[in-house]
VOKE-113253 format. One line per field, with one value per residue (C-alpha): residue number from 1; x, y, z. Coordinates in Angstrom, 2 decimals, m for minus. Example, Ala and Ser with C-alpha at 12.3 -4.5 7.8 and 13.67 -1.06 7.14 Angstrom:
<rs>
num c(1  2) .
east c(12.30  13.67) .
north c(m4.50  m1.06) .
up c(7.80  7.14) .
</rs>
This chain:
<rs>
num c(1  2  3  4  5  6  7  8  9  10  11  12  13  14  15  16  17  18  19  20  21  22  23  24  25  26  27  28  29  30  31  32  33  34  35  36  37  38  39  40  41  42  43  44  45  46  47  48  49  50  51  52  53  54  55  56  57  58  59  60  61  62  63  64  65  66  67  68  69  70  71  72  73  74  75  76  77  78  79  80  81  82  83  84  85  86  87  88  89  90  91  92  93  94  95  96  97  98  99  100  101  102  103  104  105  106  107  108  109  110  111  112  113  114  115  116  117  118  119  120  121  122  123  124  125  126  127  128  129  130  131  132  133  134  135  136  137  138  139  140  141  142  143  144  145  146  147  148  149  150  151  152  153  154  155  156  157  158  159  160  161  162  163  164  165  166  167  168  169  170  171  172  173  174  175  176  177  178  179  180  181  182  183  184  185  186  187  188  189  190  191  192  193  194  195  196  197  198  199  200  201  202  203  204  205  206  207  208  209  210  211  212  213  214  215  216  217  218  219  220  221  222  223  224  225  226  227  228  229  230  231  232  233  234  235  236  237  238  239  240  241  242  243  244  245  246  247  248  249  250  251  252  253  254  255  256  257  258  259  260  261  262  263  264  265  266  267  268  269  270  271  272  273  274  275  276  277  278  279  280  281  282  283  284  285  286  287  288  289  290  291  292  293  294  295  296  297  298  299  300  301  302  303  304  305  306  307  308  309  310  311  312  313  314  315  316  317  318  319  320  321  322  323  324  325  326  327  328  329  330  331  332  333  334  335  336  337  338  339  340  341  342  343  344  345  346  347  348  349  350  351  352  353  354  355  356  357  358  359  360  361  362  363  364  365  366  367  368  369  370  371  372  373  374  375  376  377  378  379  380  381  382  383  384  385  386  387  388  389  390  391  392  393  394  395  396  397  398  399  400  401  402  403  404  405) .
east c(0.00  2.66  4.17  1.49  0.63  4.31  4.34  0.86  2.62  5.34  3.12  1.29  4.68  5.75  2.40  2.56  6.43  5.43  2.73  5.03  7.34  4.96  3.67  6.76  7.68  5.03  5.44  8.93  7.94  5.27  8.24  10.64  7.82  7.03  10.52  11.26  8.33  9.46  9.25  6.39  5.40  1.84  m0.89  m0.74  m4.20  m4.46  m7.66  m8.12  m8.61  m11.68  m15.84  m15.21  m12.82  m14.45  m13.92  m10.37  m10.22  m12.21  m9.66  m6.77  m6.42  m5.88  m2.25  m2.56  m1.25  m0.92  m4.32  m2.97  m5.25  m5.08  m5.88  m9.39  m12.27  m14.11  m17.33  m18.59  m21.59  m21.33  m18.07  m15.22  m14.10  m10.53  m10.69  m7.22  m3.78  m0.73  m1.89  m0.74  m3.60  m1.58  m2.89  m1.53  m1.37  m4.25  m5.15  m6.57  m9.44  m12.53  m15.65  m18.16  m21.23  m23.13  m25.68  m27.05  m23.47  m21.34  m17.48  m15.44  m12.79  m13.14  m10.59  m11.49  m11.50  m14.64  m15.56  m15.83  m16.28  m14.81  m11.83  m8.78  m9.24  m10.79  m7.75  m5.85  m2.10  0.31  m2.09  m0.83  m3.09  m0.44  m0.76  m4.60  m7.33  m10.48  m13.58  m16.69  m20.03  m21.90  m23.56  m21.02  m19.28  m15.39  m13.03  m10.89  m12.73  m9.64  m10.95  m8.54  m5.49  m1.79  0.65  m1.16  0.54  m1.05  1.18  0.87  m3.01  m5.67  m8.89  m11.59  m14.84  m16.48  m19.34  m17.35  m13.58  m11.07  m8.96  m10.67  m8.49  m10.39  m8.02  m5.23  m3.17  0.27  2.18  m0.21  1.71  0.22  2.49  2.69  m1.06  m3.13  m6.70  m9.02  m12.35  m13.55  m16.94  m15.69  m11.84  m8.94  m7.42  m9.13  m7.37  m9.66  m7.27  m4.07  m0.20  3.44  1.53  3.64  1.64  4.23  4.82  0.79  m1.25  m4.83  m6.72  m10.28  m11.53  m13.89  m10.47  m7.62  m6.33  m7.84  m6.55  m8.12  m7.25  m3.89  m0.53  2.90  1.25  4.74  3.46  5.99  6.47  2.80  1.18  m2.57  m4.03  m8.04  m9.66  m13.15  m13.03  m9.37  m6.17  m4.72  m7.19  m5.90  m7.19  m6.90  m3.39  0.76  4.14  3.86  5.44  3.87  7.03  7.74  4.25  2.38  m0.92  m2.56  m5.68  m8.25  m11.23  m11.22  m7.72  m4.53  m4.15  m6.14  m4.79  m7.73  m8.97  m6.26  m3.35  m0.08  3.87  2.98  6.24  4.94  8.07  9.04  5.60  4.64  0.62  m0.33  m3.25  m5.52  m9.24  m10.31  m6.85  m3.41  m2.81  m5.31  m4.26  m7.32  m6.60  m3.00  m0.21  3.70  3.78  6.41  5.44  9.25  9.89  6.94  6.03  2.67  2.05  m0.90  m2.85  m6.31  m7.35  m5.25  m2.05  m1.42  m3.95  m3.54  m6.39  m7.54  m7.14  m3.64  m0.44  3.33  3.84  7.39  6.87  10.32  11.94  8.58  8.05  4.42  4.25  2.18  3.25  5.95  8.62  11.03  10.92  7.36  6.36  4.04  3.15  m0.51  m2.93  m3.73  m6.63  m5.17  m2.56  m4.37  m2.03  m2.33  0.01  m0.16  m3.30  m3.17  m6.69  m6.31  m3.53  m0.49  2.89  3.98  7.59  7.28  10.98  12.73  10.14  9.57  6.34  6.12  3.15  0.65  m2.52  m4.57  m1.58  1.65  0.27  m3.27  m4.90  m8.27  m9.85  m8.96  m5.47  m2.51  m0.26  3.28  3.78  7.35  7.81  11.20  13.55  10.88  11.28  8.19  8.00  5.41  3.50  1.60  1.52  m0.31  2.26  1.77  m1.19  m0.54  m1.29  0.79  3.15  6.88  7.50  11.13  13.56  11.70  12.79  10.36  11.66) .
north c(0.00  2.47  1.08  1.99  5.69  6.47  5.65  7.87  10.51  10.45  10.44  13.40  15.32  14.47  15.39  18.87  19.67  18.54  21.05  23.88  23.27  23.28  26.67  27.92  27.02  28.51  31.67  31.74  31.73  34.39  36.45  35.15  36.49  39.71  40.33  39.43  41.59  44.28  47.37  50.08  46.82  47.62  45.31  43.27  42.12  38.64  39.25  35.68  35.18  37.39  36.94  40.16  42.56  45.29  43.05  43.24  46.69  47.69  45.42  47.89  50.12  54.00  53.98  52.51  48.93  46.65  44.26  41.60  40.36  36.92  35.73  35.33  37.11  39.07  40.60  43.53  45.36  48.25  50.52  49.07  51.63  52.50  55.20  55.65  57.19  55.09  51.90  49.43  47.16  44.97  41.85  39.45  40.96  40.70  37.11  39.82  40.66  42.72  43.01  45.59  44.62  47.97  49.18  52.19  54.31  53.37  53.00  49.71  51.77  54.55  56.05  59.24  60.55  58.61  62.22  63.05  66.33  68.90  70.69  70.03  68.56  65.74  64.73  61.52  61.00  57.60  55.21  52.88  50.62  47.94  45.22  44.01  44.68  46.40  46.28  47.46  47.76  50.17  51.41  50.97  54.43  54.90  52.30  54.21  57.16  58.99  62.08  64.60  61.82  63.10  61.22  58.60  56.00  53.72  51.89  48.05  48.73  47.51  49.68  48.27  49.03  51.30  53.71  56.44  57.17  54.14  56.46  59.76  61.93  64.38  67.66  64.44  67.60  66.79  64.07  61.95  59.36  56.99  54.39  51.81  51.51  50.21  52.22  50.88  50.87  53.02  55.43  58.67  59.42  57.09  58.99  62.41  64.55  67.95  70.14  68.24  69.62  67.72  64.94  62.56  60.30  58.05  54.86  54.17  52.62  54.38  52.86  53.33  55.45  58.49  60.58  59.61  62.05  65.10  67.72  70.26  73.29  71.92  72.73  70.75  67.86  66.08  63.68  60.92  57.97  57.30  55.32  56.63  54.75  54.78  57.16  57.94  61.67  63.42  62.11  65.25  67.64  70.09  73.23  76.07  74.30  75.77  74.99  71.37  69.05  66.40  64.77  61.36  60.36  58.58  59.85  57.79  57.27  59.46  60.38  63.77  65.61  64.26  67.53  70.49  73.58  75.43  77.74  80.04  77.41  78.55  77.62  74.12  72.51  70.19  68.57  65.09  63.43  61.58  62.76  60.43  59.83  62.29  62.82  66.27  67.51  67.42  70.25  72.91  76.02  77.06  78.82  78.57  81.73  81.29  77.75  75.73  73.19  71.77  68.71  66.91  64.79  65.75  62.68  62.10  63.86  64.74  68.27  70.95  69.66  72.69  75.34  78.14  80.10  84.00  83.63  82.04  83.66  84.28  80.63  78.91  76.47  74.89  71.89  70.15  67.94  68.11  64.90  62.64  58.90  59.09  56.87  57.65  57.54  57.15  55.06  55.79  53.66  53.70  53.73  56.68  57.86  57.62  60.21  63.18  65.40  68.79  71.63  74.91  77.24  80.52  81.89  85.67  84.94  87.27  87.24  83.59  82.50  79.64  78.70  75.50  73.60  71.16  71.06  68.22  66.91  69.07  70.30  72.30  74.61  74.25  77.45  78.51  81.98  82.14  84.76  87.80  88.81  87.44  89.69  89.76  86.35  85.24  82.95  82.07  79.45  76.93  74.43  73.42  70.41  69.97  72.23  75.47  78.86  81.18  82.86  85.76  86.69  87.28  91.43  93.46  90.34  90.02  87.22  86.61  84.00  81.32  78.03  76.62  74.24) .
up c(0.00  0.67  m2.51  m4.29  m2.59  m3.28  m7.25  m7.15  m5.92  m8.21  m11.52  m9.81  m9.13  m12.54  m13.88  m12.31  m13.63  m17.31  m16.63  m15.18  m18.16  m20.72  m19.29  m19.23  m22.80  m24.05  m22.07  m23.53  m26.64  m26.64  m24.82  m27.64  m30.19  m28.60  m28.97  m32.03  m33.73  m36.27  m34.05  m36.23  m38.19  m39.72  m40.61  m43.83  m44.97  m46.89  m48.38  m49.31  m45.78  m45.49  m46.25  m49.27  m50.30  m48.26  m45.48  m45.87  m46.48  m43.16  m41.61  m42.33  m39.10  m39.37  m39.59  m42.92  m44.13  m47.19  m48.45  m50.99  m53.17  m54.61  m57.80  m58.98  m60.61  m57.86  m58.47  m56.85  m57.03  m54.82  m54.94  m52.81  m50.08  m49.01  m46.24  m44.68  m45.39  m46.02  m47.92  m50.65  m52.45  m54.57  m56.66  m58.79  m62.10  m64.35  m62.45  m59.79  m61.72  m59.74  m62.00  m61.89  m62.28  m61.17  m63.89  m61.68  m62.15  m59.21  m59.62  m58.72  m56.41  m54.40  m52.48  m50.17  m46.74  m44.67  m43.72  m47.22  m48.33  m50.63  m48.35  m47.39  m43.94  m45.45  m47.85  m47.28  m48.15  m50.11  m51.65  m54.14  m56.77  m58.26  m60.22  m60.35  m63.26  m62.69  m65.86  m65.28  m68.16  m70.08  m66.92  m64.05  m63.13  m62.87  m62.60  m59.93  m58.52  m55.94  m54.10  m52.35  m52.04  m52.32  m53.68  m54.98  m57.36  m59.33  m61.30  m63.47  m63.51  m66.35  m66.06  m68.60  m70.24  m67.54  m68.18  m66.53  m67.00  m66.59  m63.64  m62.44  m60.28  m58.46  m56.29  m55.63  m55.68  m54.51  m56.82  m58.52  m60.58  m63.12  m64.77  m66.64  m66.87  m69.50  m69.76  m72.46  m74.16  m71.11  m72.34  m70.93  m70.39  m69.90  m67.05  m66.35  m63.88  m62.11  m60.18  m59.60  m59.50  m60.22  m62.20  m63.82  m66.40  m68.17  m70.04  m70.25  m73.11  m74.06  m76.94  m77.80  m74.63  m75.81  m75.15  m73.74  m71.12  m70.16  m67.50  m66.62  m63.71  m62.93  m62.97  m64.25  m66.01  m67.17  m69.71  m71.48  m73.33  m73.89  m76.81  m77.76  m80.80  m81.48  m79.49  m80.51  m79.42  m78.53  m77.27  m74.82  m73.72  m71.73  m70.10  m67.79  m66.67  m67.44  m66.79  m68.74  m70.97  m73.43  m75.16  m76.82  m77.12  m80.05  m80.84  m83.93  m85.61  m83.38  m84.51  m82.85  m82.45  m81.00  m78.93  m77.64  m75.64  m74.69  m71.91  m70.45  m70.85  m70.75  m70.73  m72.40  m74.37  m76.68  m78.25  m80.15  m80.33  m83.05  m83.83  m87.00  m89.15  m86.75  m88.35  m87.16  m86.09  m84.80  m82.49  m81.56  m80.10  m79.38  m76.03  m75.35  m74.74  m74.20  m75.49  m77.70  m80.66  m81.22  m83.11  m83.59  m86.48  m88.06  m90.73  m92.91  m90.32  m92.34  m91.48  m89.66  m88.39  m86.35  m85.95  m83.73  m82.94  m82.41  m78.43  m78.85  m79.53  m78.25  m79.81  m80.78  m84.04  m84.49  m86.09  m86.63  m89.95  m91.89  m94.09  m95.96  m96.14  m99.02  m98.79  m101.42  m105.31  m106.55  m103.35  m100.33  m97.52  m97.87  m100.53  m103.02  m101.09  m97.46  m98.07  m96.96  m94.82  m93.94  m92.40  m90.44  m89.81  m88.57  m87.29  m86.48  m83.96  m82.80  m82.08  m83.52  m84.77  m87.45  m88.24  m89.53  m90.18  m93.51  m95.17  m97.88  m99.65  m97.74  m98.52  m99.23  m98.31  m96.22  m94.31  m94.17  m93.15  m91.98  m90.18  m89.22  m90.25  m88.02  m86.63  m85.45  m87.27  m88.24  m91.08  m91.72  m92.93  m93.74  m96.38  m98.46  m100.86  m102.98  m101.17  m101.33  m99.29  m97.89  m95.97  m98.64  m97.06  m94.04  m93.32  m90.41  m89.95  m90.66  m93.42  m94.71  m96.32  m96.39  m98.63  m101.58  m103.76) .
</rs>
């Protein structure tokens, strides 16, 4: 019996250490964990292991954080709220597909201040929208709809076949950057931008939105290395914005006109783009004051390469070449009647320098006056092949050596 009383009490003792050790272990390691966390470590959000997206965005806390989303088509049919500063949503490429399904004119993603709002206590700062595609319908709203966010970046996006524009940018006023972006067969504008400053749109695709880019009351819109092909309106509308720079872009094939300058833009360079095979235009100055038209190539562009309008003036032509699509000896690149290509109008304007520029196989004229006479204009040191003039015309406005073969 005492035998027995004493091996109990043994299997108890050893019982309780195996207990006290076990506690202990696991104390140690919750120590050993609390230690090793990444002091100022924020949250990262694996949607995939959430009810909806919107449940993975509420998760994020207000210091901001990262949501990954996996891949798979998700659709939505209400617009997905992000509400907080400091946050990365990040997919999978174009695996990450969300769908809009709204018909009543709701957008897929909206990023703005919960309080909403329309001043600037209600702005939110560093959101970026990477890698993931976004389509919508007919009827849906904006792909991304961003109110009032500074520095926002969305970069390696596709935005599809919404009702509203593929990215609308509403007062993001500090730093908005948009790259590497494909925006397509949206029913309004590819990427419209209302009151923004420092924008840097480069290395995007547009093709076949109702225009392409449009930016209007902003400031230093630095746009490069674009391709625009197909749009069913304009390519770059600008207005009521200065101190920019469109260069290295390709503008082809829209129905509208590649570029428009228009309400009270100024100090614009628009240099080394290639605007081609334009319907209704290439450039219109319709607006536009202390601005620079350097190097571009105007080719087979249908109806006014360049026009610069009565409320336009103090413009720089330079270096620019106005062609159709010959290619040497008796051969052109497209048929007969494809080779329309026009050159230069001048509407009533004042104070314009038009100087080194080649004009070959234009019509109906290399330089066209309409209007009421242009004044202050200089035309000098042109060369025009195969081309008529106008320049003769022009009343009150300086016109010397120019070049005709």
């Amino acid at each position: 019996m005492k035998m027995l009383r004493w091996m109990l009490a043994v299997c108890v003792a050893l019982a309780v250490v195996a207990m006290v050790n076990d506690l202990v272990t696991a104390r140690g390691e919750d120590a050993l964990a609390e230690e090793t966390k990444l002091p100022g470590a924020r949250a990262v959000i694996e949607a995939i292991d959430y009810p909806s997206l919107q449940a993975a965005f509420d998760a994020l806390p207000a210091s901001g954080g990262a949501v990954r989303i996996p891949p798979g088509v998700f659709e939505i049919s209400e617009p997905l709220r992000v509400c907080v500063s400091d946050v990365l949503i990040e997919g999978a490429g174009t695996a990450t597909h969300i769908k809009n399904v709204n018909t009543q004119g709701a957008s897929a993603l909206t990023l703005q201040h919960s309080g909403g709002g329309e001043n600037r206590q209600a702005e939110l700062w560093r959101m970026r929208i990477a890698n993931l595609r976004l389509t919508g319908n007919p009827k849906s709203g904006h792909g991304i709809e961003a109110r009032r966010i500074n520095e926002i970046f969305i970069e390696g996006v596709t935005v599809s076949y919404h009702g509203g524009d593929g990215i609308h940018l509403h007062f993001c006023y500090e730093d908005p950057r948009i790259c590497d972006t494909l925006m397509t067969y949206n029913k309004k504008t590819g990427l419209h931008l209302t009151g923004c400053h420092d924008i840097v749109v480069a290395s995007n695709q547009f093709e076949e939105n109702n225009d392409a880019l449009r930016c209007i009351d902003g400031y230093n819109l630095c746009m490069t290395g674009n391709n625009l092909d197909d749009h069913l309106r304009h390519g770059v509308v600008i207005e009521n914005t200065y101190g920019s720079v469109l260069a290295g872009n390709m503008i082809e094939e829209c129905n509208g006109t590649a570029i428009v300058l228009d309400r009270d833009c100024y100090g614009i360079a628009l240099t080394a783009n290639v605007i081609a095979h334009n319907t209704a235009g290439g450039i219109d100055l319709r607006d536009a004051h202390g601005c620079s038209v350097s190097a571009n190539t105007f080719t087979i562009v249908k109806k006014n390469a360049l026009r610069i309008g009565p409320d336009s003036g103090r413009i720089m032509v330079c270096g620019n070449n106005f062609s159709d699509s010959y290619i040497g000896g008796e051969q052109v690149r497209r048929a007969e009647n494809d080779r329309e290509a026009s050159g230069l109008v001048l509407a009533g304007t004042t104070d314009v320098a038009v100087v080194g520029n080649l004009f070959s196989s234009v019509g109906p004229k290399a330089l066209a006056v309409e209007g009421e006479p242009s004044e202050r204009v200089l035309f000098s040191d042109n060369l025009l092949r195969d081309a008529t003039s106008e320049h003769i015309r022009l009343k009150r406005a300086l016109v010397e050596s120019n070049l005709e073969d």
